[in-house]
VMD Tcl script that draws the C-alpha trace (Angstrom):
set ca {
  {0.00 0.00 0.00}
  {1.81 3.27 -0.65}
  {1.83 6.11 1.14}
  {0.46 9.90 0.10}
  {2.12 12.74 2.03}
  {-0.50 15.39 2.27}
  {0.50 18.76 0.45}
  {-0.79 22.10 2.28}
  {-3.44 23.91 0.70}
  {-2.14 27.69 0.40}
  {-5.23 30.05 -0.05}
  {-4.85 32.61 -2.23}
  {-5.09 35.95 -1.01}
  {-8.99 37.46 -0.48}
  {-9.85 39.55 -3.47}
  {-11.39 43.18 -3.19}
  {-14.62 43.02 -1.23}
  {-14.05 39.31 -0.27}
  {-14.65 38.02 3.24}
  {-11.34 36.52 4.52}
  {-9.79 34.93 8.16}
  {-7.17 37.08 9.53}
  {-4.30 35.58 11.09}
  {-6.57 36.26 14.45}
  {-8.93 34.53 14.02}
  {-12.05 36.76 13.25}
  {-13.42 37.39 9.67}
  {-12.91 40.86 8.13}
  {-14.00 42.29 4.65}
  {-11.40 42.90 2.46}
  {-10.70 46.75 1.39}
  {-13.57 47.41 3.34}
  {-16.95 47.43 0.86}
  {-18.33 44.24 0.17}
  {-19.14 43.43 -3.13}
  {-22.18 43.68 -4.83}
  {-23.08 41.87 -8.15}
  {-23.31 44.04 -11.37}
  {-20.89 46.22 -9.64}
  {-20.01 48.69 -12.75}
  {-17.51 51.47 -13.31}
  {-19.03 54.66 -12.97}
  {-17.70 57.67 -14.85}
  {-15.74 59.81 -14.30}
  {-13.19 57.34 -15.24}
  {-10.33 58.84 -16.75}
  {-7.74 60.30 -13.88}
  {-6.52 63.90 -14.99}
  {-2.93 64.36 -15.47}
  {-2.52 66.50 -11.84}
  {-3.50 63.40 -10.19}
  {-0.45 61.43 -11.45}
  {1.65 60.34 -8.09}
  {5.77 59.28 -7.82}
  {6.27 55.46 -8.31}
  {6.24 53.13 -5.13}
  {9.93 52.02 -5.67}
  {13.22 53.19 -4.63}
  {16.60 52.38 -1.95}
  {13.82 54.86 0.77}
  {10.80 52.52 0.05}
  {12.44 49.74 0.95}
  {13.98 50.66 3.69}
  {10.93 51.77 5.53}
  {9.02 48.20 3.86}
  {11.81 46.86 5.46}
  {10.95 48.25 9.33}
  {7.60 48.22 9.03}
  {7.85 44.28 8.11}
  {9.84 43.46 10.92}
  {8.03 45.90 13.40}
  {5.02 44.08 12.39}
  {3.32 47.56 12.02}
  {0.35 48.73 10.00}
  {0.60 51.65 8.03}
  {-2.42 53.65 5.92}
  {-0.12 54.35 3.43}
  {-0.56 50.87 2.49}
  {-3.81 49.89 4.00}
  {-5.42 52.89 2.62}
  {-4.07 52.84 -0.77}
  {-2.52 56.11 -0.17}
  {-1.17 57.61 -3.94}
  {1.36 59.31 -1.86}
  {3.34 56.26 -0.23}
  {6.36 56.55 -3.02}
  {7.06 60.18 -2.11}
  {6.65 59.75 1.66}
  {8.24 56.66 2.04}
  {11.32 57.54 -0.24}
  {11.56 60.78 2.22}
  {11.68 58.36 5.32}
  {8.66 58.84 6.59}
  {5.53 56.86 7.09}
  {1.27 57.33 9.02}
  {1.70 54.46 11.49}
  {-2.12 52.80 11.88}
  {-2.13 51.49 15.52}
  {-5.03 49.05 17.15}
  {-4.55 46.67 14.17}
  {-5.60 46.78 10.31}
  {-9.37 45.99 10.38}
  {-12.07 48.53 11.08}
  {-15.14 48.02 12.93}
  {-16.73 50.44 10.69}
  {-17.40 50.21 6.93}
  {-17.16 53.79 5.35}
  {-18.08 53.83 2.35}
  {-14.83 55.69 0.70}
  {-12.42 53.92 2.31}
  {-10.03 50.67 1.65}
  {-9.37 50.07 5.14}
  {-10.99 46.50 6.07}
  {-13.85 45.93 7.47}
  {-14.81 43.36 10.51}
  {-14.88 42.87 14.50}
  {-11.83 42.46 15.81}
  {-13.54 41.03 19.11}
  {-11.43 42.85 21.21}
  {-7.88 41.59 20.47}
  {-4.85 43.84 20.26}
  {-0.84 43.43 20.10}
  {0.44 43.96 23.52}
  {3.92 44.79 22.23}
  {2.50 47.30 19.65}
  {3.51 50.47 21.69}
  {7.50 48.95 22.46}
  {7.03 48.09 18.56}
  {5.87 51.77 17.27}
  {8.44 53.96 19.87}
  {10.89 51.30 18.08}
  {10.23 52.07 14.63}
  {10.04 55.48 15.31}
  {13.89 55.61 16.88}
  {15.01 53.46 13.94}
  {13.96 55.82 11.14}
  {14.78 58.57 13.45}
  {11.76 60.66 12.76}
  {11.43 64.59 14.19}
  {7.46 64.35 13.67}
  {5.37 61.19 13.42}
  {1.84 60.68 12.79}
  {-0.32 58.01 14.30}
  {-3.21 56.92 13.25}
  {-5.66 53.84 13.89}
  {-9.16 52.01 12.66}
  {-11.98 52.45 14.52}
  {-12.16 49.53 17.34}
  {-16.11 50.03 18.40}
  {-15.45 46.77 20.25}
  {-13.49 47.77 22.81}
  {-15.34 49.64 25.65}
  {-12.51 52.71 25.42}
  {-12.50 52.43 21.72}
  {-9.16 52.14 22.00}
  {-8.18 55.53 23.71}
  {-5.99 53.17 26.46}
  {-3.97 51.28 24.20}
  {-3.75 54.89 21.83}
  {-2.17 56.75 24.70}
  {0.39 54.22 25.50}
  {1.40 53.93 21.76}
  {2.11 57.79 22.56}
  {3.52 57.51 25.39}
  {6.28 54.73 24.52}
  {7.70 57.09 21.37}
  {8.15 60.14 24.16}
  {10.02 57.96 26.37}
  {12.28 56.65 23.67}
  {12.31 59.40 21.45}
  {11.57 62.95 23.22}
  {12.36 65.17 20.83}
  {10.24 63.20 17.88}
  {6.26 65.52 18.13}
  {3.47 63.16 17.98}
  {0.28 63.94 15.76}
  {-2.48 61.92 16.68}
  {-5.48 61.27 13.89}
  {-7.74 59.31 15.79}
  {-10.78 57.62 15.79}
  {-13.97 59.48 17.45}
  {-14.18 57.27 20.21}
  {-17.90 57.38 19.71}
  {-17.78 61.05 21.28}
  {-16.94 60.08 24.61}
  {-15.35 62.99 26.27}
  {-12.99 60.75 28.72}
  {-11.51 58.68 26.24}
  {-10.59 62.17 24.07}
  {-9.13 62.91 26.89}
  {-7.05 60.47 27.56}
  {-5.41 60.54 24.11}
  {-5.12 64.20 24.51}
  {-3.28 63.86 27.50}
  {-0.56 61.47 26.39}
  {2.31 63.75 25.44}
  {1.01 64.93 21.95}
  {1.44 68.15 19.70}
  {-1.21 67.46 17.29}
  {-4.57 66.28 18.13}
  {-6.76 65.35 14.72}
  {-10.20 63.71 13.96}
  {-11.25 63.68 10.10}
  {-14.80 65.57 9.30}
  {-14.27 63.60 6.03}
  {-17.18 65.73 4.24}
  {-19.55 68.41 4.10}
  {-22.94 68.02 6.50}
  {-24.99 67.03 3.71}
  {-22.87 64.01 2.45}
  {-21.76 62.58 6.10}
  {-24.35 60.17 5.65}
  {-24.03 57.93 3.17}
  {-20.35 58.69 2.54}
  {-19.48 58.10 6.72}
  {-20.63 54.91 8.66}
  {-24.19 55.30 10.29}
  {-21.72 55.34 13.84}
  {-19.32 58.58 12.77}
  {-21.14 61.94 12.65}
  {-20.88 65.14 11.32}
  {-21.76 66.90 14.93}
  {-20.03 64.21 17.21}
  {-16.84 65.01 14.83}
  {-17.02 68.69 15.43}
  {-17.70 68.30 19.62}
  {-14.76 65.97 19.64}
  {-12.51 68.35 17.99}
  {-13.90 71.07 20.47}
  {-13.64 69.35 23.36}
  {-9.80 68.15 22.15}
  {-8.88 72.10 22.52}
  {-10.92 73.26 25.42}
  {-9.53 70.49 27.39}
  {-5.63 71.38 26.48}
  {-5.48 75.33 24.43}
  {-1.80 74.35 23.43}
  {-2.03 71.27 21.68}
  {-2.98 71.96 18.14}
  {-6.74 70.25 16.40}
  {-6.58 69.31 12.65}
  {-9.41 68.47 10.71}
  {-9.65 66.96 7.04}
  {-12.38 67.08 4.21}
  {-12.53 65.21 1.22}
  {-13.89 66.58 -2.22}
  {-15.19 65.32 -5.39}
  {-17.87 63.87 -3.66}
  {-21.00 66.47 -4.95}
  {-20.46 68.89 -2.32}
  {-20.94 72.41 -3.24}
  {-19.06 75.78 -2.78}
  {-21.22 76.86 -0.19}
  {-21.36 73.72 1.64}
  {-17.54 73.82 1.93}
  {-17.66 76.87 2.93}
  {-20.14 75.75 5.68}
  {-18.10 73.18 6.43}
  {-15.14 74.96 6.94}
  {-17.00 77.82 9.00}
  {-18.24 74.78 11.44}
  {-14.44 73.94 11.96}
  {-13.35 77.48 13.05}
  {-16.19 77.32 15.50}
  {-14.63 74.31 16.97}
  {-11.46 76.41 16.81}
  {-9.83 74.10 14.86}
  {-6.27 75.32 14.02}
  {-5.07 73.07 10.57}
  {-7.46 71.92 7.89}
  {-6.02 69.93 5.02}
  {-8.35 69.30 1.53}
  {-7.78 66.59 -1.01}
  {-9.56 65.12 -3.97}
  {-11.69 61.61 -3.26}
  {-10.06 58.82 -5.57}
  {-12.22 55.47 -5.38}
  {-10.30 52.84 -3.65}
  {-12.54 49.93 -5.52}
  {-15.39 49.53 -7.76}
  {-17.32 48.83 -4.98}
  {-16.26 52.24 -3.32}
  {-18.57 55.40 -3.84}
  {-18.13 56.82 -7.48}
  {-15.94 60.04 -8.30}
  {-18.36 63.01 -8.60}
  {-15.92 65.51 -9.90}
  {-12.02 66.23 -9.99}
  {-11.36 69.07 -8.44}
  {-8.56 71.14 -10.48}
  {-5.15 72.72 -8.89}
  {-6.37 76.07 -9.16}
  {-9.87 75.34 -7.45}
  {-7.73 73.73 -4.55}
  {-5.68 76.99 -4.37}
  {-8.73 79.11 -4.06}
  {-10.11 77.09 -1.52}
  {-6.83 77.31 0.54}
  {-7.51 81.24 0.21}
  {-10.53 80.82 1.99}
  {-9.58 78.84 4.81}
  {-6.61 81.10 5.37}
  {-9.13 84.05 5.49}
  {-11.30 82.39 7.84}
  {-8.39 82.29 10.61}
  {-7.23 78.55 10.01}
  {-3.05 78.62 10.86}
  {-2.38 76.58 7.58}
  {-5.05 75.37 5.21}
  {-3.39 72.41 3.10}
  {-4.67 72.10 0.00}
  {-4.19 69.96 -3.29}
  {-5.43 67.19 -5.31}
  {-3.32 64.84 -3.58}
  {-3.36 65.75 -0.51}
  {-3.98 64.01 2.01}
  {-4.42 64.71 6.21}
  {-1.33 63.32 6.91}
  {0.57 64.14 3.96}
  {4.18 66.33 4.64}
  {2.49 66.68 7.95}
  {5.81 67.67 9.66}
  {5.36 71.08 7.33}
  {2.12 72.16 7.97}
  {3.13 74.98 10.52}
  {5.79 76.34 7.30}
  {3.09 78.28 5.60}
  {3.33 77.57 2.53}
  {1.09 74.72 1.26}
  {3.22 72.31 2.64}
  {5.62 73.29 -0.79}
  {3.00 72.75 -2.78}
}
mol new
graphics top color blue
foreach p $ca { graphics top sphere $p radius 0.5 }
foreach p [lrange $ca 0 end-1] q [lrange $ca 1 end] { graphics top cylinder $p $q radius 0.2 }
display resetview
């Protein structure tokens, strides 16, 4: 009788919109949208020629691939498709996304996966992050995480510790902090706030009228803009950034609704970047915004008191970060 040895199966890797098994042991969506059948392209297609971003190679890209492999550390330059990751990581620099790489929440613009962690997270993650951070001896870091609606803090604990570890190692290195909304709980913003951090920042994503279907039913347009406020009334120094994506069928007035709402939260930075669709099964582009349009909309959030108003078609809340005090559009 012979003998068989049994050959492992190797699955191939979940395709966009795809329910998977992470290496956890809970199922996620991959990229975040599921999909849906007769799923079609919807125009506008074609990508102008502003909107053309540096390649993803070079002896800088792989030496931060290279850390954040063996740190074990999620980034949203990856996770989030980010068209900027050749420039930034070529520069040395990289978003760190903290609390894992699946979202509890399902946004409907964003690549991030989707699922319920069920509580778990990396107990060496903040040793792992302060790590990283001394290795490609950053000045300014930004930190950023998924939404984790399963745990009771939303993560705020865990957050705070993550900043906490990279000012013990690394003092000098400022800490921006875009984090989740902690489902508006006051205490948990304040914990984060608290941790040693310059930069305190929580996405309004888009205008009032669009929150809803663009943002998961759990985000807001309101609990955004009391987070934010309560961020600065509970420390003046530490400076609130806010983000807004366009292209999505917002009008002039609404941003400039949108951006008055912000100031009232005294909200020191806003950055402004052009929606790209992840995935087919992402919301549809409504418009591309041009260069000049950005530029004028810079103008007026710079007349309306912001410190720096970022603004460009690939911009995006973290992007040249580190520069947004300069002045100048980041060098735009």
């Amino acid at each position: 009788m012979s003998e068989f040895k049994s050959i492992p199966v190797v699955s191939a890797p979940p395709r966009s919109g795809e329910k998977y098994l992470t290496p956890q042991g809970f199922t996620a969506i991959k990229d975040g949208a599921r999909a849906r059948a007769g799923t079609v392209v919807s125009a506008p297609t074609g990508k102008p020629r502003w909107l053309k971003a540096p390649l993803a190679a070079g002896a800088g890209f792989e030496a931060v691939r290279r850390t954040v492999r063996e740190h074990r550390l999620a980034t949203v330059c990856e996770e989030a498709k980010c068209p900027n990751i050749g420039e930034c990581w070529n520069a040395g620099t990289a978003t760190i996304m903290v609390m894992g790489a699946v979202c509890t929440r399902a946004c409907r613009f964003c690549a991030v996966d989707t699922g319920n962690p069920r509580g778990w997270l990396d107990a060496e993650e903040p040793a792992n992050v302060a790590a990283s951070v001394e290795l490609m001896k950053l000045r300014y870091v930004v930190l950023t995480s998924v939404d984790r609606d399963d745990l009771l803090d939303g993560g705020a604990a865990h957050y705070a510790a993550c900043v906490r570890a990279i000012k013990q190692r690394t003092p000098a290195t400022a800490v921006e902090a875009l984090t989740p909304d902690f489902q508006g709980v006051r205490h948990d913003v304040e914990r984060v706030v608290d941790s040693g951090l310059e930069v305190f920042a929580q996405n309004i994503e888009t205008v009032r009228r669009l929150t809803h279907p663009v943002r998961d039913p759990r985000a807001g347009y309101e609990q955004t803009l009391a987070v934010l406020a309560h961020a600065k009334a509970h420390r003046p120094e530490v400076l609130t950034k806010s983000s807004l994506m366009l292209g999505l069928g917002e009008t002039d007035d609404e941003i400039g609704e949108c951006m008055d709402d912000l100031r009232a939260a005294r909200v020191d930075i806003l950055t402004l970047g052009q929606y790209l669709r992840p995935t087919v099964h992402h919301l549809p582009v409504e418009r591309f915004v041009t260069p000049d349009e950005f530029l004028r909309y810079r103008e007026w959030g710079l007349q309306r008191g912001f410190r720096e108003c970022v603004s460009g078609p690939l911009v995006r809340s973290s992007y040249r970060a580190e520069q947004a005090l300069a002045g100048n559009n980041v060098g735009l």
